[in-house]
C-alpha positions as CSV (number, residue, x, y, z in Angstrom):
1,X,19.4,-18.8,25.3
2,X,21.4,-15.6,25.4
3,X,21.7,-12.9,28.0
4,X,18.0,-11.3,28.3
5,X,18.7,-7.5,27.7
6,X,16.2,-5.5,26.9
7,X,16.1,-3.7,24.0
8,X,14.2,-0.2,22.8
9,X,13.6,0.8,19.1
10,X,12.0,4.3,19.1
11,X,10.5,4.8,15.7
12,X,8.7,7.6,14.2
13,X,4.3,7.7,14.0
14,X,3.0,4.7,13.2
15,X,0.6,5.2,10.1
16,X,0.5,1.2,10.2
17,X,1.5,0.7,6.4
18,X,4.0,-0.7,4.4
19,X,7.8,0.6,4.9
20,X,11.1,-0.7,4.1
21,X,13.0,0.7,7.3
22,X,10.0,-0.1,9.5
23,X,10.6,-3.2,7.9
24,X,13.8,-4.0,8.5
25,X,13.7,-2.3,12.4
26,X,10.6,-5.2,13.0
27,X,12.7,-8.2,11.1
28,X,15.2,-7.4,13.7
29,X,13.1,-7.9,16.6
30,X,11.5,-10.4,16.1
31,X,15.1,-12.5,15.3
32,X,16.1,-11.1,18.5
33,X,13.2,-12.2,20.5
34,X,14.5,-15.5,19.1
35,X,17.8,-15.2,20.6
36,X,16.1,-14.5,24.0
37,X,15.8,-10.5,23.9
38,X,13.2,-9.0,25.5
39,X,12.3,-6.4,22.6
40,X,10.0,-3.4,22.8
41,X,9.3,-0.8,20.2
42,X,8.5,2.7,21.0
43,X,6.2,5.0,18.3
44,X,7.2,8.5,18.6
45,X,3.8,10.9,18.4
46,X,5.0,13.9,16.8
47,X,9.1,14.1,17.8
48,X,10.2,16.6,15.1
49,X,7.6,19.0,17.3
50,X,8.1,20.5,20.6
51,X,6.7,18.6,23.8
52,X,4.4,20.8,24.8
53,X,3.0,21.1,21.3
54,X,2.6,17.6,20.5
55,X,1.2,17.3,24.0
56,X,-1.8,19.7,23.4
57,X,-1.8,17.8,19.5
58,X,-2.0,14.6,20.9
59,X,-4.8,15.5,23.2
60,X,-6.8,16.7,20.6
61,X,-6.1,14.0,18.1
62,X,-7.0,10.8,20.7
63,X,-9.5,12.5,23.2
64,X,-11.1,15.2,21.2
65,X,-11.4,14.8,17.2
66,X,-9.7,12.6,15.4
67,X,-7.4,14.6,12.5
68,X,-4.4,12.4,11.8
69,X,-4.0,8.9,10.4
70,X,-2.4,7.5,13.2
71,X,-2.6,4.1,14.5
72,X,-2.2,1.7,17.4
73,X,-1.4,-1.4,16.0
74,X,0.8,-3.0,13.3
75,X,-1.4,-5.3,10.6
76,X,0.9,-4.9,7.9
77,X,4.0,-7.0,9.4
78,X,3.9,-10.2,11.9
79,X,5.5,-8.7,14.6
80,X,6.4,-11.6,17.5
81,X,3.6,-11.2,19.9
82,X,6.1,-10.9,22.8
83,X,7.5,-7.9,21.9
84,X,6.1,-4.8,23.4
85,X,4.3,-2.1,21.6
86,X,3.9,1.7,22.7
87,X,2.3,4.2,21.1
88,X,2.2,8.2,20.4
89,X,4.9,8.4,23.1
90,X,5.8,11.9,23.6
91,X,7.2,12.6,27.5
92,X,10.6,10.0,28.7
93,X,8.1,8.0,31.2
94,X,6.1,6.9,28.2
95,X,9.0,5.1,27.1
96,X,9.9,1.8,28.8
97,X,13.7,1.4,31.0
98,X,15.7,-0.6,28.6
99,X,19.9,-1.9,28.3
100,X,19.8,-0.8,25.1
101,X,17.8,1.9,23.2
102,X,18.1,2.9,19.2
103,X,16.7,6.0,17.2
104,X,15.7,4.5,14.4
105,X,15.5,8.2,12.1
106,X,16.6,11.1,12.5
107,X,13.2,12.8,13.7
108,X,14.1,10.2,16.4
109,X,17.9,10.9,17.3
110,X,17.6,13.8,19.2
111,X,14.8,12.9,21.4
112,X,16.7,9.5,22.6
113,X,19.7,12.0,23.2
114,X,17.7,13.5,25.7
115,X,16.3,10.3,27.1
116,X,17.5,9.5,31.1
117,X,20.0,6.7,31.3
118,X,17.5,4.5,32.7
119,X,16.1,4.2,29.0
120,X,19.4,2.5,27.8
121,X,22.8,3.1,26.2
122,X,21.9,5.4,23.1
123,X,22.7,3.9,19.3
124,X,21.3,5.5,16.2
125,X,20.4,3.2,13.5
126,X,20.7,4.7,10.3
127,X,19.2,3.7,7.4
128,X,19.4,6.6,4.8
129,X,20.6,10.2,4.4
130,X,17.9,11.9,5.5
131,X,18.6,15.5,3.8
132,X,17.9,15.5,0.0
133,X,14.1,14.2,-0.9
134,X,13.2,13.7,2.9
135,X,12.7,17.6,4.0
136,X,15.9,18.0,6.2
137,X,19.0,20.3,5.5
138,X,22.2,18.8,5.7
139,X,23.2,20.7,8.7
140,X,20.4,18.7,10.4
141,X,20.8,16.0,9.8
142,X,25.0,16.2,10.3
143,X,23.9,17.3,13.8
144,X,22.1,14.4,14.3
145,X,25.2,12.2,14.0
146,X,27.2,14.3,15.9
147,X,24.6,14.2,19.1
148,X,27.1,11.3,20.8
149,X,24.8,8.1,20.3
150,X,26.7,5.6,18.9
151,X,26.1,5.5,14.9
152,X,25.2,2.4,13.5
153,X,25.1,2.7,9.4
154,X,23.7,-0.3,6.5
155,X,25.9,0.8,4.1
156,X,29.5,2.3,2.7
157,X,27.6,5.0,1.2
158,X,26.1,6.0,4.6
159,X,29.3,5.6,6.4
160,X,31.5,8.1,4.5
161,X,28.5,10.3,5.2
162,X,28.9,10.5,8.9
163,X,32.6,10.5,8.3
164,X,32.2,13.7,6.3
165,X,29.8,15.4,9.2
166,X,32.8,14.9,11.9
167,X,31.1,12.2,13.8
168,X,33.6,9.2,14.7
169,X,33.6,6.1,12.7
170,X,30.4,4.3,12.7
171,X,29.4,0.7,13.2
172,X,28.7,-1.0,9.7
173,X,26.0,-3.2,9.6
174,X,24.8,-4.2,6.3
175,X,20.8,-5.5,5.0
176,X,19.5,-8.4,4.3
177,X,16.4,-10.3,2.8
178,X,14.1,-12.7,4.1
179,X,15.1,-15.9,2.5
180,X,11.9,-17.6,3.1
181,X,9.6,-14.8,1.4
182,X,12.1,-14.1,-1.3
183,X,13.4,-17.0,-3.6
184,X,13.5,-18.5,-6.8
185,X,10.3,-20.1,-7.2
186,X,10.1,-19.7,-11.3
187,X,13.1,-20.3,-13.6
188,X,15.6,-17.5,-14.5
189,X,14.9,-19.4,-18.1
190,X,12.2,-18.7,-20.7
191,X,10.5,-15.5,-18.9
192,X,8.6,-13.1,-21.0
193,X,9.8,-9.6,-21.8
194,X,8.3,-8.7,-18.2
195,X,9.9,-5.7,-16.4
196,X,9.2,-4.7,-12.6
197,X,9.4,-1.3,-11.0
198,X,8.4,0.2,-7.6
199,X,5.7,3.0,-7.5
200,X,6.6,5.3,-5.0
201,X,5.3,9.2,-4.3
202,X,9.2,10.1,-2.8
203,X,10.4,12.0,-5.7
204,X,14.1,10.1,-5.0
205,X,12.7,6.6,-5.9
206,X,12.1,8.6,-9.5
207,X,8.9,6.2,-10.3
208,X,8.1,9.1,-13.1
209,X,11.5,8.8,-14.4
210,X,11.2,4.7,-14.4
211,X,8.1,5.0,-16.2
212,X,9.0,7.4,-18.9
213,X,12.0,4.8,-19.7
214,X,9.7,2.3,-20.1
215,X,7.7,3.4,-22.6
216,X,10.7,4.2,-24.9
217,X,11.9,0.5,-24.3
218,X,8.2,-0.5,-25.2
219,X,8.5,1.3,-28.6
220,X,11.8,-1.3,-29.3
221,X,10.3,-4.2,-27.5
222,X,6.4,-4.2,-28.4
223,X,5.6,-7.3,-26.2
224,X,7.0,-5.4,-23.4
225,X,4.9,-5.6,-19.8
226,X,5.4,-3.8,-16.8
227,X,4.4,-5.2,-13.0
228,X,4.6,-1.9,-11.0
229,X,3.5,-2.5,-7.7
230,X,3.6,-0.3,-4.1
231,X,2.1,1.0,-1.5
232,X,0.5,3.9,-2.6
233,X,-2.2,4.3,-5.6
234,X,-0.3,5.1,-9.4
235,X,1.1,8.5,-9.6
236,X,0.0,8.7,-13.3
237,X,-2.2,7.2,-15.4
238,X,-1.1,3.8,-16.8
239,X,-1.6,2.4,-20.4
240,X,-3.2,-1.5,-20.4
241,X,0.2,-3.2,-20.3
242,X,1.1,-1.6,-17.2
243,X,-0.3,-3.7,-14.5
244,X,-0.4,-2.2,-10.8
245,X,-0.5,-4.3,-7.7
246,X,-1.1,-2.0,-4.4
247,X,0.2,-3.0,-0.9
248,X,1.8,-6.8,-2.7
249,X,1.8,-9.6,-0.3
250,X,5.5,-11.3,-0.1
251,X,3.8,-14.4,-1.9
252,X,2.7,-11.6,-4.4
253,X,6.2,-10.4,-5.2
254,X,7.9,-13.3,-4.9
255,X,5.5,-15.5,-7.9
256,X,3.6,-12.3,-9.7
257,X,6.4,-9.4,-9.7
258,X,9.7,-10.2,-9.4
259,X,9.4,-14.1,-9.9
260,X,7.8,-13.2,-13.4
261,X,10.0,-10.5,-14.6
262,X,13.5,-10.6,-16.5
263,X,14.0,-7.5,-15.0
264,X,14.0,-5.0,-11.8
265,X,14.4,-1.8,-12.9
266,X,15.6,0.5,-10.1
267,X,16.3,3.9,-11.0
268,X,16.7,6.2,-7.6
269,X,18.8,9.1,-6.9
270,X,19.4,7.8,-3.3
271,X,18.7,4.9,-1.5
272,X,20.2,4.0,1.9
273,X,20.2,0.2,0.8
274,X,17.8,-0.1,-1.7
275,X,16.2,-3.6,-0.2
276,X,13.9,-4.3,-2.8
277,X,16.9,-4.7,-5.4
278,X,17.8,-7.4,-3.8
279,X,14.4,-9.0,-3.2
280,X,13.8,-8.9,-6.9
281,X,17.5,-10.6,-7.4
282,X,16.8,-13.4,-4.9
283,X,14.1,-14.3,-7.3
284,X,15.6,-14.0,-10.1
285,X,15.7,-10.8,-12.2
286,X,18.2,-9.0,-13.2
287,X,18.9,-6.1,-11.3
288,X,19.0,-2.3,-13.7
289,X,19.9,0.1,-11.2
290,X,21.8,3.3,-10.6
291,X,25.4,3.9,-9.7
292,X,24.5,4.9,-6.5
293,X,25.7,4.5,-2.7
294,X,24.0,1.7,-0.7
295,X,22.7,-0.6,-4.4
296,X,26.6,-1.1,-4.8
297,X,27.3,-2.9,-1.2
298,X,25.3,-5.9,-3.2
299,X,25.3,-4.7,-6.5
300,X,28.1,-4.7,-9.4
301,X,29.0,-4.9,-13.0
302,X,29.3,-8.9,-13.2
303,X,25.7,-9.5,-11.0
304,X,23.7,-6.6,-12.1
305,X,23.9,-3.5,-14.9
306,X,24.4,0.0,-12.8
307,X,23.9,2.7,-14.9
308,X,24.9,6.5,-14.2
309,X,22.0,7.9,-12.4
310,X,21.0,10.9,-15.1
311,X,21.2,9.5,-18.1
312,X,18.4,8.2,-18.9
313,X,19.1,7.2,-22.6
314,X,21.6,4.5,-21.1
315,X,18.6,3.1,-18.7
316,X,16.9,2.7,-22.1
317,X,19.7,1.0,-23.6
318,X,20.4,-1.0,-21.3
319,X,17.0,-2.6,-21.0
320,X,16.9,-3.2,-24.8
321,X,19.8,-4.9,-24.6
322,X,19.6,-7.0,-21.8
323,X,15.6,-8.1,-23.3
324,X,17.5,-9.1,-26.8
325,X,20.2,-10.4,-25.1
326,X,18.9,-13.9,-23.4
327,X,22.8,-15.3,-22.8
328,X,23.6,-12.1,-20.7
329,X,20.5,-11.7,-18.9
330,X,20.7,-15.5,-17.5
331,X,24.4,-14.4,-16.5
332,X,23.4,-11.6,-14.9
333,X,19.9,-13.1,-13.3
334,X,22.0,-16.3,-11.7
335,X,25.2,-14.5,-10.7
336,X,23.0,-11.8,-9.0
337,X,20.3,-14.6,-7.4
338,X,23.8,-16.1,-6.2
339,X,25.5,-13.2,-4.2
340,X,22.4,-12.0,-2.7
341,X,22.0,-15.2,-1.0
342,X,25.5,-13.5,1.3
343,X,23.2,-11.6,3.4
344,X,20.7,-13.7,5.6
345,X,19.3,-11.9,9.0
346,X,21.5,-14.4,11.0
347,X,24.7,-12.9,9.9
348,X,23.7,-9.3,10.0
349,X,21.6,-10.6,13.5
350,X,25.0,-11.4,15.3
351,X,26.9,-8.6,13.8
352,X,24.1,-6.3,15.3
353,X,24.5,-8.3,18.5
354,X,28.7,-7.7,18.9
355,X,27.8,-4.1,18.2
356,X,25.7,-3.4,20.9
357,X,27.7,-5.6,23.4
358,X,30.6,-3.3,22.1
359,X,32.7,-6.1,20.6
360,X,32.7,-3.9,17.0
């Protein structure tokens, strides 16, 4: 059992549905509850608004009639049930004393900065480049890493942006899966012409764009199928041999999405890690992605294809080829399957654990 710190994350309103860096904040603590952490997590009410604002919002919303989609509880995720929850905090008292306390976003950042001490030493876990496609400027969100919490950053990509805003080096701390929702359950060998791709409404994740490539491969490849799957309902209509699958269960991906498709195709503009890349490649499909910062801390030329992120003829290519090709894509499939299986939340668990005993 290790020392029993305690241990804050502060995280934006809680709309209680599916999100990858919600996701990755609640893996954490409940692997450090494990280790003997006492773990709360804070929801922020409204902390991009001023406190006197969000006071009188928050009053009204709770007490008075009921105009947000806010939630107290978590459904979506099996948070340990000995970690603490508080909700629509919005004054310092509402948040509990901690060792340790991390903004979790940048909507988040500034409001631990002006936390008392007793709240914990200040780190700022960031998990994306909040400007472009998120409704920030860049001279926000460079302010945020410049507020003096220590910067803690998932990928390359991310760290050369702090760099860049004058912030001191921050602490690296790459993602990781869940090796026990995310495996190779199906064979790599004989799969149909099955492609995955997330539906998403942030215009970054370009769903549209992933879409309109698919139906040029589907011209080349008639037995094409498509398993798109996400949180929110289809942004278009779909044609019949587009199948949809809203909110998918682990169990869902892992045997219906990406355990039945050759491929993921993944083509964002910006992603700070891009996690469900390497969920699809843990079970087995080849990974079609864009160049981009944070896919290339897992992804490369011999595990994956990585295509430049505006040229959308070479996503089409790409896809033919790899669906005609069945030597290459098994290369592909089991060298990316293999590399993946580097990041486990027990490595990145203890590297996260040096960092905030300052030993990185």
């Amino acid at each position: 059992m290790r020392e029993n710190k305690k241990i804050n994350f502060v995280m934006p309103a809680n709309y209680n549905h599916a999100v990858g860096g919600f996701k990755i904040v609640y893996q954490y603590a409940n692997w450090l509850v494990e280790q003997g952490f006492d773990v709360s997590i804070s929801y922020c009410y409204s902390p991009s608004d001023p406190v006197g604002y969000s006071f009188i919002k928050r009053l009204v919303d709770l007490h008075i009639y009921k105009f947000s989609n806010r939630d107290s509880k978590v459904t979506w995720f099996p948070l340990n049930s000995e970690i603490k929850s508080y909700y629509n905090c919005i004054f310092s008292e509402e948040f509990p004393d901690a060792d340790i306390v991390f903004a979790t976003a940048s909507n988040t950042a500034s409001l631990v900065y002006k936390l008392p001490k007793e709240k914990g030493k200040k780190f700022y876990f960031i998990q994306n480049y909040e400007a472009e496609g998120f409704g920030n400027n860049k001279e926000f969100i460079e302010k945020t890493y410049n507020l003096g919490l220590t910067n803690v950053v998932i990928s390359k990509d991310l760290e050369q942006k702090v760099l860049m805003s004058g912030a001191p080096e921050p602490k690296y701390l790459p993602n990781f899966y869940n090796h026990d929702e995310f495996f190779l359950e199906k064979p790599i060998e004989g799969r149909k012409n099955i492609i995955c791709l997330l539906n998403h409404t942030q215009e970054t994740k370009r769903t549209k764009l992933g879409l309109s490539i698919l139906r040029e491969v589907k011209r080349e490849i008639p037995n094409l199928e498509v398993q798109l799957f996400g949180a929110y309902d289809p942004i278009e209509e779909l044609e019949d041999w587009i199948h949809f699958t809203k909110s998918a269960s682990a169990n869902q991906l892992r045997k219906e999405i990406y355990g039945s498709s050759k491929i993921y195709l993944m083509p964002s503009i910006l992603e700070g890690w891009g996690l469900t890349g390497m969920e699809a490649m843990a079970c087995g499909a080849a990974l079609v992605a864009s160049r981009i910062g944070g896919v290339v801390d897992y992804a490369s030329d011999k595990n994956s294809i990585l295509v430049e992120s505006d040229n959308k003829k070479a996503f089409v290519n790409a896809l033919i080829s790899l669906l005609y090709d069945d030597k290459k894509y098994l290369e592909i499939a089991s060298q990316g399957k293999k590399d993946v299986e580097l990041y486990s939340i027990d490595k990145s668990g203890e590297r996260l654990i040096k960092i905030i005993n300052g030993e990185i």
